[in-house]
C-alpha positions as CSV (number, residue, x, y, z in Angstrom):
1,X,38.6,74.1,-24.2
2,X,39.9,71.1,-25.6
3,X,43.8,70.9,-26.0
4,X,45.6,68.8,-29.0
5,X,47.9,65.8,-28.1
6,X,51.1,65.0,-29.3
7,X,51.0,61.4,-29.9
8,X,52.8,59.1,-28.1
9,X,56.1,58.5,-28.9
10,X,57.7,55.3,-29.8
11,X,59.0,52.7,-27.1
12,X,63.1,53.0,-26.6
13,X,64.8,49.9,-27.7
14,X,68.0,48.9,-25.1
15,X,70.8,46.8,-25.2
16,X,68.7,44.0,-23.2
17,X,72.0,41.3,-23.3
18,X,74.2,44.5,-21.6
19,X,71.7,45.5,-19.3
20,X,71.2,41.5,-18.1
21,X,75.3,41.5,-17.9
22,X,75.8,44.4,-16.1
23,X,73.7,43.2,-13.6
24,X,74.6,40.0,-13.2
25,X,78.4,41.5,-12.9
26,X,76.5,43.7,-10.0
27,X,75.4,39.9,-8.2
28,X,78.3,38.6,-8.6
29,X,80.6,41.8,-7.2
30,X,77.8,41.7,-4.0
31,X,78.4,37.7,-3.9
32,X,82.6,38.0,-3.5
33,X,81.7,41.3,-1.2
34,X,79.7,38.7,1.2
35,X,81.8,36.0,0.6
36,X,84.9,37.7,1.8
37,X,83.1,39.5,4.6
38,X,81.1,35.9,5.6
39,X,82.9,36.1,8.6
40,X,81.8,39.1,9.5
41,X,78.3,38.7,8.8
42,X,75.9,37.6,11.8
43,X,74.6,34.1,11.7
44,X,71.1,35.8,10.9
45,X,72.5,38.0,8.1
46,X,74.0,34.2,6.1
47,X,70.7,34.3,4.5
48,X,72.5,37.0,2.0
49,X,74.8,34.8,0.3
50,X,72.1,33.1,-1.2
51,X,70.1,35.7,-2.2
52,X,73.5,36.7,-4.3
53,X,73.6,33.4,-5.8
54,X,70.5,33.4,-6.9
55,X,70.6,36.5,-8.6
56,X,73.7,35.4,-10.3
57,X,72.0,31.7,-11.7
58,X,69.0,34.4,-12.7
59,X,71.1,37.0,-14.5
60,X,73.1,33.7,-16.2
61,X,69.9,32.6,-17.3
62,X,68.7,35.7,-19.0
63,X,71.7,35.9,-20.9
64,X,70.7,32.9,-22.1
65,X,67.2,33.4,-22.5
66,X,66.8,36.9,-23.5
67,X,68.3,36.6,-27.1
68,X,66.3,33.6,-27.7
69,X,63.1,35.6,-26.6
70,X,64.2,38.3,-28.8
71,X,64.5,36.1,-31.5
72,X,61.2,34.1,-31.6
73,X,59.2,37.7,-30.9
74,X,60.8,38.4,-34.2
75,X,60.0,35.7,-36.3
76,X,56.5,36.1,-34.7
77,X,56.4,39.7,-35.9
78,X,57.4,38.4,-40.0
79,X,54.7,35.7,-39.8
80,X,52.2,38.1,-38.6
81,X,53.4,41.0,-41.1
82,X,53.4,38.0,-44.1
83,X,50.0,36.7,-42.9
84,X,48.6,40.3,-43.1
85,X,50.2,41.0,-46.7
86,X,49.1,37.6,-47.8
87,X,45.5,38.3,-46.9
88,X,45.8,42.1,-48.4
89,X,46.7,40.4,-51.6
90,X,44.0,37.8,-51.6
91,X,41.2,40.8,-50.9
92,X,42.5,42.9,-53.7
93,X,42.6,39.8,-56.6
């Protein structure tokens, strides 16, 4: 008994430069959080002020990155759908 598949459907696109701010606004809510509670914090537990700014410097990077990825994946895409017409055209003359 065999059973017919749906096919797949297609991947969601997301807003990737909202996403990347949002949580870089997280890191940098947790970094103020620590650095106003530094006092507070046992000499052991310091270790968690970096580990905010780090994630802040990341997500400031993505929003740098990210469109630019975005971008050349595009222009990839049109040179590979132009390559592929180009060679369609070339096998049908």
């Amino acid at each position: 008994m065999t059973r017919k598949l749906r096919p797949a459907p297609s991947p969601l696109e997301a807003n990737d430069r909202l996403v990347t701010a949002v949580i870089t606004g997280a890191w940098v809510i947790g970094l103020i959080s620590v650095l106003v509670l530094r006092d507070q914090l046992a000499p052991s537990q310091r270790w968690w002020v970096w580990t905010c700014v780090v994630g802040v410097c990341m997500g400031l990077f993505a929003l740098w990155y990210v469109p630019r990825l975005k971008r050349s994946r595009a222009r990839a895409a049109e040179r590979r759908a132009q390559a592929q017409a180009h060679g369609e055209q070339e096998g049908t003359a």
